[in-house]
VOVO-557870 format. One record per residue (C-alpha): residue number from 0; residue in three letters; x, y, z. Coordinates in steps of 0.001 Angstrom, whole numbers. Layout:
<lolo NUM, 'ala', <X, Y, Z>>
...
***
This chain:
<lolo 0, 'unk', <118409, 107778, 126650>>
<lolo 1, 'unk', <120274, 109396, 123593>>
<lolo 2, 'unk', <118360, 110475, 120298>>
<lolo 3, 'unk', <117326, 107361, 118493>>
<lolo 4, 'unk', <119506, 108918, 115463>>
<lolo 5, 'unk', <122626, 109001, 117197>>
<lolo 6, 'unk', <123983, 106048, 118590>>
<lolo 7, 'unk', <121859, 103908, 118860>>
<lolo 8, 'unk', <120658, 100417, 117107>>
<lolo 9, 'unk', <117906, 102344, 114769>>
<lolo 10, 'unk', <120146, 102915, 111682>>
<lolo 11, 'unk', <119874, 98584, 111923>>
<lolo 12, 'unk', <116737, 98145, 112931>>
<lolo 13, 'unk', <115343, 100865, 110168>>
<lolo 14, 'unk', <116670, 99075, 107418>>
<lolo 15, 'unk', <115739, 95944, 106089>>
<lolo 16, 'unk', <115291, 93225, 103083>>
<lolo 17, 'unk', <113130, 92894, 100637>>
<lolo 18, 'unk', <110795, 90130, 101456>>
<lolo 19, 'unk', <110884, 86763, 99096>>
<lolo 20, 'unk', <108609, 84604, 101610>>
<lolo 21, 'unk', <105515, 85159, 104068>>
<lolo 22, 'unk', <108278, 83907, 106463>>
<lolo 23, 'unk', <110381, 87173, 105708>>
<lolo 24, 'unk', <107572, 89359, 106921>>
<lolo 25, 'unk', <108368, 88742, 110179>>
<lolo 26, 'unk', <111683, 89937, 110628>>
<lolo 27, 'unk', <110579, 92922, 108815>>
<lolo 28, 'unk', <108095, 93865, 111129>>
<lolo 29, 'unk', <109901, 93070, 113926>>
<lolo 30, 'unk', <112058, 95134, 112424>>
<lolo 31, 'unk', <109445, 98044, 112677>>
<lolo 32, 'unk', <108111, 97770, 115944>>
<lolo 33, 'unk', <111774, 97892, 117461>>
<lolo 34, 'unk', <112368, 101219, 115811>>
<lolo 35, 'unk', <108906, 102736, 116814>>
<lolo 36, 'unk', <109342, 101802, 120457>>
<lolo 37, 'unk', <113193, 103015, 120453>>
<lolo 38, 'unk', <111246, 106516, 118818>>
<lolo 39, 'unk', <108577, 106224, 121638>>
<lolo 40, 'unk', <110656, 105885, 124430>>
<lolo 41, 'unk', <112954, 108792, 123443>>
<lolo 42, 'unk', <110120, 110954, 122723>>
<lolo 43, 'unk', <108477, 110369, 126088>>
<lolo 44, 'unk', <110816, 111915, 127833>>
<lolo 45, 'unk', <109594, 115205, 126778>>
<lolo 46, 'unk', <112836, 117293, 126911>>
<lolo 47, 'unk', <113993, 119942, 124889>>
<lolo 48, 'unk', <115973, 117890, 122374>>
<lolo 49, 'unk', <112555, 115629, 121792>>
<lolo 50, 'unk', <110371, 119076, 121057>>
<lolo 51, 'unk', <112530, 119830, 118698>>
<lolo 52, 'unk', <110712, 117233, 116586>>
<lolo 53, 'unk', <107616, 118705, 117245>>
<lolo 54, 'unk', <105516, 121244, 119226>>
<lolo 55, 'unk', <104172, 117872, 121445>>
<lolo 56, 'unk', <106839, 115684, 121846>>
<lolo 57, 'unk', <104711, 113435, 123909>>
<lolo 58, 'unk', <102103, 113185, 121353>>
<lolo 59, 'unk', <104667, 112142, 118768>>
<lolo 60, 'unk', <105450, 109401, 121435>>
<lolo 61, 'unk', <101930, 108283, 121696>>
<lolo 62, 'unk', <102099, 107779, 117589>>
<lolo 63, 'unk', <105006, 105459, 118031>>
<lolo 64, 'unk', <103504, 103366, 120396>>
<lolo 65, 'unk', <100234, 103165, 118340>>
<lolo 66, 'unk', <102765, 101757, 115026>>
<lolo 67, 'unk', <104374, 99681, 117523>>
<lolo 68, 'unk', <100711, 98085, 118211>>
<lolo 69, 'unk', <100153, 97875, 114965>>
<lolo 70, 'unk', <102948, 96574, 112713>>
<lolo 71, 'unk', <102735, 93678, 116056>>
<lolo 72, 'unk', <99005, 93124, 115252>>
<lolo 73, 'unk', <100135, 92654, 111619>>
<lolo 74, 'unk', <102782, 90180, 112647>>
<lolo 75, 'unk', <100967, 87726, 114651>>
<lolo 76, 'unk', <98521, 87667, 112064>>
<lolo 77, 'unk', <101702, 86402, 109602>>
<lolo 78, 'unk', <102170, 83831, 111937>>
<lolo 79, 'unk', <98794, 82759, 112319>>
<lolo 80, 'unk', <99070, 82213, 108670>>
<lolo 81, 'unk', <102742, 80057, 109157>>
<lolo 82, 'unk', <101339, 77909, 111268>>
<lolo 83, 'unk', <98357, 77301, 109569>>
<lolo 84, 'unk', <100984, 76036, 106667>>
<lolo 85, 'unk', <101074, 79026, 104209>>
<lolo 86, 'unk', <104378, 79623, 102093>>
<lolo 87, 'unk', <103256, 83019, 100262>>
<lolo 88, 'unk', <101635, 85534, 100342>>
<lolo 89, 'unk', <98158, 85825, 98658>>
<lolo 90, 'unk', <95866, 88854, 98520>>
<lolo 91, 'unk', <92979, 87861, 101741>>
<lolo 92, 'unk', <96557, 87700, 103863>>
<lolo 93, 'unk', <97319, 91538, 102558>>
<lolo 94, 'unk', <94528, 92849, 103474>>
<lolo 95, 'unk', <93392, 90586, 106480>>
<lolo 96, 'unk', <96936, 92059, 107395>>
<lolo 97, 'unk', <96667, 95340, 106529>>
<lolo 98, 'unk', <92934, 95519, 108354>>
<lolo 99, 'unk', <94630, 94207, 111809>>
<lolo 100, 'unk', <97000, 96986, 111850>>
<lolo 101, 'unk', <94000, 99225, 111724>>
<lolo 102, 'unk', <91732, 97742, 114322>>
<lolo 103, 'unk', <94497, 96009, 115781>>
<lolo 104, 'unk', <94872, 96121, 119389>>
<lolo 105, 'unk', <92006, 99042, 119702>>
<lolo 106, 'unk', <88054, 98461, 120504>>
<lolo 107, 'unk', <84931, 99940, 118750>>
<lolo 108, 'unk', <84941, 102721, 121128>>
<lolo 109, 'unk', <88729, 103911, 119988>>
<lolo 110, 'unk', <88179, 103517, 116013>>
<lolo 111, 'unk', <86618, 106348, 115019>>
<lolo 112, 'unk', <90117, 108473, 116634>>
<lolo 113, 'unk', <92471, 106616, 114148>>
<lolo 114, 'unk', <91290, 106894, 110917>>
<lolo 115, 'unk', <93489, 109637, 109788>>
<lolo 116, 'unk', <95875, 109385, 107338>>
<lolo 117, 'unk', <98804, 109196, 110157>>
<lolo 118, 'unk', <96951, 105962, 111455>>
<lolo 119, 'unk', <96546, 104549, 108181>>
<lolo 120, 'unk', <100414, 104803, 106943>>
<lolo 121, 'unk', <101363, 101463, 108606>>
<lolo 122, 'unk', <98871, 99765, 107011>>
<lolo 123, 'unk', <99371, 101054, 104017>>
<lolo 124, 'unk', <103177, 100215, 104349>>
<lolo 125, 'unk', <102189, 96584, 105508>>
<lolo 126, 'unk', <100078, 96714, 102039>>
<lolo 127, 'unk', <103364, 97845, 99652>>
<lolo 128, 'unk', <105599, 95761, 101359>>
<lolo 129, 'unk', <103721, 92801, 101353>>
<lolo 130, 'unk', <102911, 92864, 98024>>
<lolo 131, 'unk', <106307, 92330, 96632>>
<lolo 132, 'unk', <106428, 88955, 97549>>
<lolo 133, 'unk', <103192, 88487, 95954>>
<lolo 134, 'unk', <104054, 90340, 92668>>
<lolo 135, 'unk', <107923, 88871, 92371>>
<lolo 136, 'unk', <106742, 85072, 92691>>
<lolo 137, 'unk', <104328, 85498, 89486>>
<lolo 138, 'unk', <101638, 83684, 87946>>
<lolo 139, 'unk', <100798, 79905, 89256>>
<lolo 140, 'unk', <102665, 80655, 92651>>
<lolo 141, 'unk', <99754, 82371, 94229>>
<lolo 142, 'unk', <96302, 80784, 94073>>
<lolo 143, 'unk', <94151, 83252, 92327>>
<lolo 144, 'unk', <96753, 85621, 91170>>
<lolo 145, 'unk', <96919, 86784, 87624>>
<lolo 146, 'unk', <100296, 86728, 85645>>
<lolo 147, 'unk', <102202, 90038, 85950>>
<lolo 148, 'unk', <102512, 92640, 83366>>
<lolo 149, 'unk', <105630, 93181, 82118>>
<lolo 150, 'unk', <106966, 96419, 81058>>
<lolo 151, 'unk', <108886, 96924, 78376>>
<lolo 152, 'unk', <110754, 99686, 77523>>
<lolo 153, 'unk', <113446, 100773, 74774>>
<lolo 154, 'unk', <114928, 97702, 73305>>
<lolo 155, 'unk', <113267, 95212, 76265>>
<lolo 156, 'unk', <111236, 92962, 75417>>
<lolo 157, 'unk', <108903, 90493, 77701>>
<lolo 158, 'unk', <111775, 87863, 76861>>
<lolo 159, 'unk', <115161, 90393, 77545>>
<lolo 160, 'unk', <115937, 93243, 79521>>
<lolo 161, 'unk', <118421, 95786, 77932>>
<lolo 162, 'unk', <120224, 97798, 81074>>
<lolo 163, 'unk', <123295, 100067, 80803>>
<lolo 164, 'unk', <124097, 103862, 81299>>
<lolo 165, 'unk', <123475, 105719, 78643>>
<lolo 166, 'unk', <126255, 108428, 77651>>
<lolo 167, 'unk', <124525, 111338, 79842>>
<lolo 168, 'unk', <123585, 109086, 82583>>
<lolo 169, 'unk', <125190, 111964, 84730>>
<lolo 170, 'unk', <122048, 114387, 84046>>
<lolo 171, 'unk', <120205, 111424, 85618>>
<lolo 172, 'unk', <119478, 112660, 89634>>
<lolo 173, 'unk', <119934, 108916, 90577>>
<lolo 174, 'unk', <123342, 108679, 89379>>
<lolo 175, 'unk', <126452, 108485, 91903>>
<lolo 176, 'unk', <127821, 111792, 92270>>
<lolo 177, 'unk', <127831, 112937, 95476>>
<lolo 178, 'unk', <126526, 116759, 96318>>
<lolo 179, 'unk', <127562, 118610, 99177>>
<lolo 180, 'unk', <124474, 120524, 100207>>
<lolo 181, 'unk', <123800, 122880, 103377>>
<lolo 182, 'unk', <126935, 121436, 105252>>
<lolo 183, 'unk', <125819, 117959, 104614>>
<lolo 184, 'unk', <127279, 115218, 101880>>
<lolo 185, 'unk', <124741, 113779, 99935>>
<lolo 186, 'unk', <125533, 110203, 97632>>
<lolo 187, 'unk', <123311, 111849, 95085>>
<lolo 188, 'unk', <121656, 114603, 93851>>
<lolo 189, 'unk', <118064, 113057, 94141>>
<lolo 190, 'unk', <118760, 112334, 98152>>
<lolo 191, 'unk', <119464, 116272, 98525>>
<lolo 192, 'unk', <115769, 117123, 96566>>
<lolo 193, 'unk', <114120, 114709, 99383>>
<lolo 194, 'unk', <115707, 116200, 101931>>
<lolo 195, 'unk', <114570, 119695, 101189>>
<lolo 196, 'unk', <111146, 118887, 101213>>
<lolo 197, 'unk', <110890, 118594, 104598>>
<lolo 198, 'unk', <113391, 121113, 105834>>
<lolo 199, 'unk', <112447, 123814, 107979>>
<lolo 200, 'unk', <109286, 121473, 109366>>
<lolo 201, 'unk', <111249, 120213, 112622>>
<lolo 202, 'unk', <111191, 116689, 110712>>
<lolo 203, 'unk', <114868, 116266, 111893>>
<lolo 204, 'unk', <114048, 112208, 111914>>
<lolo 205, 'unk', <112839, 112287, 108753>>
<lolo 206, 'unk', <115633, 114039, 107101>>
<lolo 207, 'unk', <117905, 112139, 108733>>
<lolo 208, 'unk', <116645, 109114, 107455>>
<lolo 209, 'unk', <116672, 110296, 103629>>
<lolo 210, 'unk', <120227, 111489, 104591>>
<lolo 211, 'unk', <121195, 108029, 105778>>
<lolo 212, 'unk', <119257, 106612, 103180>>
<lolo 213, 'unk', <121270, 103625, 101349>>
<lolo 214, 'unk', <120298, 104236, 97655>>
<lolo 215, 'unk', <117758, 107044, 95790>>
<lolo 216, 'unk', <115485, 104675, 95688>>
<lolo 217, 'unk', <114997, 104647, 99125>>
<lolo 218, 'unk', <115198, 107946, 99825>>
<lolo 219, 'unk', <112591, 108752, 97540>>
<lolo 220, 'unk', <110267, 106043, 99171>>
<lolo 221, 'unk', <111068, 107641, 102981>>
<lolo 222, 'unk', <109967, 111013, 101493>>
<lolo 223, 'unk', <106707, 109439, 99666>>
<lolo 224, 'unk', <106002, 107713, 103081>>
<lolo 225, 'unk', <106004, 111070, 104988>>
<lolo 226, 'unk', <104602, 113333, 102081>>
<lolo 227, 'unk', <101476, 114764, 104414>>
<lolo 228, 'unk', <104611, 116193, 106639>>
<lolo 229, 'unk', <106692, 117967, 103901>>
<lolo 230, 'unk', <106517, 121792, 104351>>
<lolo 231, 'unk', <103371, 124006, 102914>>
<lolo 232, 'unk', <105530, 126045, 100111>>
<lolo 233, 'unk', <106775, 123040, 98742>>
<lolo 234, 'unk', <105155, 123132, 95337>>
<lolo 235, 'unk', <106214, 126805, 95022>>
<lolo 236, 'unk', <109879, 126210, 95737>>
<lolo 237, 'unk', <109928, 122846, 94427>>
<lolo 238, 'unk', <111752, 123660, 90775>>
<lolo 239, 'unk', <113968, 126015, 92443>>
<lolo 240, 'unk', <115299, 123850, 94338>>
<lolo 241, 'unk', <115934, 121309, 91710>>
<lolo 242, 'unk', <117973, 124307, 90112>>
<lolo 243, 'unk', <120057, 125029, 92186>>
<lolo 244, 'unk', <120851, 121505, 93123>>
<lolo 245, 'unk', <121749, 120879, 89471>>
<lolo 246, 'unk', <123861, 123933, 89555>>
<lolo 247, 'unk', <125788, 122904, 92755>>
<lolo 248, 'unk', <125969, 118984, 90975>>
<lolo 249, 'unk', <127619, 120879, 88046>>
<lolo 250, 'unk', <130248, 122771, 89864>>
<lolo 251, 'unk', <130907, 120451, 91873>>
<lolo 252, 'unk', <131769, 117612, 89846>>
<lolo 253, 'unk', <134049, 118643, 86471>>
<lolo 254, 'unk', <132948, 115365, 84490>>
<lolo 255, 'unk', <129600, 116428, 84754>>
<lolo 256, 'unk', <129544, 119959, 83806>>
<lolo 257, 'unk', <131968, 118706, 80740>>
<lolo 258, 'unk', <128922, 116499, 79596>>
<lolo 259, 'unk', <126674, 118447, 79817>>
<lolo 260, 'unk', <128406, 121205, 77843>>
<lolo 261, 'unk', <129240, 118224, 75288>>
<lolo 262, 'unk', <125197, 118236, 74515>>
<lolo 263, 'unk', <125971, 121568, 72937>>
<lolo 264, 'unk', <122639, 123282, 71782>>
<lolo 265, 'unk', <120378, 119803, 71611>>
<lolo 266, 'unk', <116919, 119781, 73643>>
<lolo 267, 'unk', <117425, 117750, 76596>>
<lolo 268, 'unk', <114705, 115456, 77684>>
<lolo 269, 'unk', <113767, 113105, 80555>>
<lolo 270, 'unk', <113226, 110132, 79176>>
<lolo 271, 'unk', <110753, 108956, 81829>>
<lolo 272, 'unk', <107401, 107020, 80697>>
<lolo 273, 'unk', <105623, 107857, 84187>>
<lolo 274, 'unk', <106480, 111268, 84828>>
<lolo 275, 'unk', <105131, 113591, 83115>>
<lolo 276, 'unk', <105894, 116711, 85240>>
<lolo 277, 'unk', <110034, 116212, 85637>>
<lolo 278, 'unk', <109946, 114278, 82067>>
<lolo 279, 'unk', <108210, 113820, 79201>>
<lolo 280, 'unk', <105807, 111346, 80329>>
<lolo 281, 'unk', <104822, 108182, 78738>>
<lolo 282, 'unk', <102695, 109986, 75877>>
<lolo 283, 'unk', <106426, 111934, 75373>>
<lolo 284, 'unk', <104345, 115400, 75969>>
<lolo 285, 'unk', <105133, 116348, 79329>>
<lolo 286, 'unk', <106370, 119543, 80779>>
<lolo 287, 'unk', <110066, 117883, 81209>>
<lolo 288, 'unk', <110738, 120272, 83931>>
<lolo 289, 'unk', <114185, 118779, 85009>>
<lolo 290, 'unk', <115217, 118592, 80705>>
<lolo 291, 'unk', <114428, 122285, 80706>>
<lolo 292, 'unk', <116423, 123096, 83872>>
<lolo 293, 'unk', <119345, 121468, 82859>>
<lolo 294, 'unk', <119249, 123509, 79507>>
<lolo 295, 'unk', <119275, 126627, 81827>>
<lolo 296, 'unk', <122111, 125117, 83837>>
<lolo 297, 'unk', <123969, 124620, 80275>>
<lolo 298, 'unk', <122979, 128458, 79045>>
<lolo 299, 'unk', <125096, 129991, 82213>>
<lolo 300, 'unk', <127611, 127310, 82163>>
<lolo 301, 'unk', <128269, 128373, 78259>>
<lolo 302, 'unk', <127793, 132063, 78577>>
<lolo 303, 'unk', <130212, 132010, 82038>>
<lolo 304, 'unk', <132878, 130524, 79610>>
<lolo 305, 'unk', <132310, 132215, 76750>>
<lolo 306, 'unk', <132969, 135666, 79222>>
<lolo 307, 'unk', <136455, 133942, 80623>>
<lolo 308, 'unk', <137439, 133004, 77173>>
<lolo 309, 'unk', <137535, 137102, 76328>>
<lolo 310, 'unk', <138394, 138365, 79110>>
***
């Protein structure tokens, strides 16, 4: 059997819709439990290729099989629940859900092994995922729910959202330029920063995933998913990473290097109002990491051209 990353029907059967309905949960995690079992029955085959994602390939095979247990526990529980006449989701289904993927298929005796963090992800997934229905279908739709909170932001207001890029969306690591990092071609500079966290750790799958990834957004999410596998240093390589991404994003593309020498000497900022570590943070007094690397990027950019000008 070839590598589940190569080939195969995984990059399909990863991927998949945002759920409007109770009755979109089931493709999704039917969806799921085709990937883990393509994963599982690569894995057990325990060659060299497989132990290259791990010291124990076969263990890594057991973990697949255990997901694809669970995310089918979780299913027939979202039929029970169609059958029964539900439309949407409500909060007992989430966690009735999201409690079936723990004890699942397993009996008393077996619990106490799987309460680790790598048996809880599913559920936790199952948890996120379900929830969007519940959140996107608002107040009165869900018996019991209370009324969203909207966020506003800039010019938005609970009545209008304001959206368009700003004139140095480009400093933005979620904006399209593409970044061609350590032989690979990334769509954006934000996909590359995932990526890194995990390499070195024999995570091949999971960078190959963020590689593949279809927006940021979801690359980011892959990464959150598998954060407890991202390599030890990664907190003291983190920002130097992000700087020399931001240097190769620079030289790489001339539109962006031109902007950002157009911000001459201003302070550059993050204008994010959750981070507080990359940006400024919603009380606008964070450490705006990523603001004060780009200003570094912009010092050697300038002082590189001011040299060439005189020589």
């Amino acid at each position: 059997m070839k590598n589940p990353t190569k080939g195969t029907p995984l990059d399909e059967t990863w991927n998949y819709r945002i759920p409007e309905s109770l009755a979109d949960l089931i493709p999704l995690f039917e969806n799921r439990v085709a990937c883990h079992r393509l994963w599982a029955d690569w894995l057990g085959q325990d060659t060299d290729e497989t132990r290259r994602y791990g010291e124990h390939g076969l263990g890594h095979a057991k973990n697949h099989w255990d997901y694809v247990k669970q995310y089918s526990a979780a299913k027939s529980l979202i039929e029970k629940h169609l059958r029964n006449g539900a439309a949407v989701v409500t909060e007992a289904m989430v966690d009735a859900a999201a409690k079936a993927m723990h004890d699942g298929p397993l009996g008393t005796d077996d619990e106490a092994e799987y309460t680790s963090d790598e048996w809880n992800r599913p559920a936790e997934w199952c948890r996120d995922m379900a929830r969007v229905p519940l959140t996107a279908l608002g107040a009165g739709s869900v018996p019991g729910c209370k009324p969203r909170e909207i966020e506003c932001h800039g010019l938005d207001t609970p009545e209008r959202v304001c959206f368009y890029e700003q004139d140095f969306y480009v400093l933005s690591n979620f904006s399209s330029f593409t970044l061609k990092w350590k032989d690979l071609r990334f769509d954006t500079s934000e996909a590359a920063y995932h990526w890194e966290k995990f390499d070195g750790t024999g995570q091949l799958g999971i960078q190959e995933w963020i590689w593949k990834a279809p927006s940021a957004h979801e690359a980011f999410k892959i990464a959150e998913r598998n954060k407890h596998l991202r390599r030890p240093d990664w907190d003291d390589v983190k920002i130097d990473v992000m700087r020399r991404i931001l240097f190769g994003k620079a030289d790489q593309h001339e539109y962006v290097k031109r902007k950002l020498l157009a911000t001459g000497d201003r302070e550059l900022v993050e204008n994010s109002w959750r981070d507080d570590f990359w940006g400024w943070g919603p009380n606008r007094d964070g450490k705006n990491v990523l603001g004060r690397l780009w200003m570094e990027v912009r010092a050697a950019l300038a002082a590189s051209a001011s040299e060439a000008s005189r020589g």
